[in-house]
N, C-alpha and C positions, 0 to 999 in steps of 0.2 A: 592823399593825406587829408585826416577831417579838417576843416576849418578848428579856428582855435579864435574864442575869445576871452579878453583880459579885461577883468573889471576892476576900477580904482576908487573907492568911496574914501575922504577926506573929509576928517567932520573937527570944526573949532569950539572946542568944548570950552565953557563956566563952570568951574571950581568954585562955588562962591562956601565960604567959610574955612578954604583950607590955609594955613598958618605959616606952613614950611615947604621948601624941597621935598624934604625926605618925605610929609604926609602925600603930598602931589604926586612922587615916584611911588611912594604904597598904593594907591587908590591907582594907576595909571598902569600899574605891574600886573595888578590885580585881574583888569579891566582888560587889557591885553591879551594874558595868559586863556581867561576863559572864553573870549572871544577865538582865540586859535584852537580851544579843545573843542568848543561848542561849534564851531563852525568851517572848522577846519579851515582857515583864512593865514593870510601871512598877515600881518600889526608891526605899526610902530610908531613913537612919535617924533614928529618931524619938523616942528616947530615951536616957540615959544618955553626951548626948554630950562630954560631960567629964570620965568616967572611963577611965581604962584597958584596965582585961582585962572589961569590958563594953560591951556594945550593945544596942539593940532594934534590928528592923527591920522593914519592913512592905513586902509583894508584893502587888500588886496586879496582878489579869487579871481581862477580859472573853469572856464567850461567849454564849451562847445556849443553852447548856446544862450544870445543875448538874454530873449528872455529868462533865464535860469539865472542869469547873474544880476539882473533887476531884482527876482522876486528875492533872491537871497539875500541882495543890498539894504531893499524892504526889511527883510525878515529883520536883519541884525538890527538896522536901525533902531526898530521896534521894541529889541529887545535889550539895548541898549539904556531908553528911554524906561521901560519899566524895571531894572535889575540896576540902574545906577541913577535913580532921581537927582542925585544931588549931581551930576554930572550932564549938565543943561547944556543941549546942542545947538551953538546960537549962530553956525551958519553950515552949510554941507555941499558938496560938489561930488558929481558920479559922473565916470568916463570910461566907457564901454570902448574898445578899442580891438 
């Protein structure tokens, strides 16, 4: 049976400007969705879900190999940070498992 690894990236995003729930769940849905088309990952958030211009959230991917789910960790991050500026990553945790 091949080895199996499981990667868990958890990042506490800043919302800063946003007003309501509802704007927080648009921009969080949004952010979500295309992170599981673009990268085929499982998303959710798993914390702070009653405040505002905060989130937690957590990515989840499968491979076979650690480094593959680094660079992929990497990758999202990255692209995270350019496709949702206003969604400021102000702390992150990765646990290859």
């Amino acid at each position: 049976m091949p080895r199996i690894a499981i990667g868990l990236c958890t990042l506490e995003l800043h919302l800063p400007g946003v007003e309501s729930l509802k704007e927080k769940r648009s921009i969080l849905k949004s952010l979500l969705k295309r992170l599981h088309n673009t990268f085929n990952v499982a998303t959710s958030e798993v914390d702070y879900h009653d405040v505002w211009e905060s989130s937690v959230i957590a990515i989840v991917t499968v491979s076979t190999s650690n480094q593959h789910i680094d660079r992929s960790i990497t990758e999202i991050i990255k692209w995270i940070e350019q496709h949702y500026p206003d969604a400021q990553i102000v702390n992150q945790e990765i646990e290859i498992v």
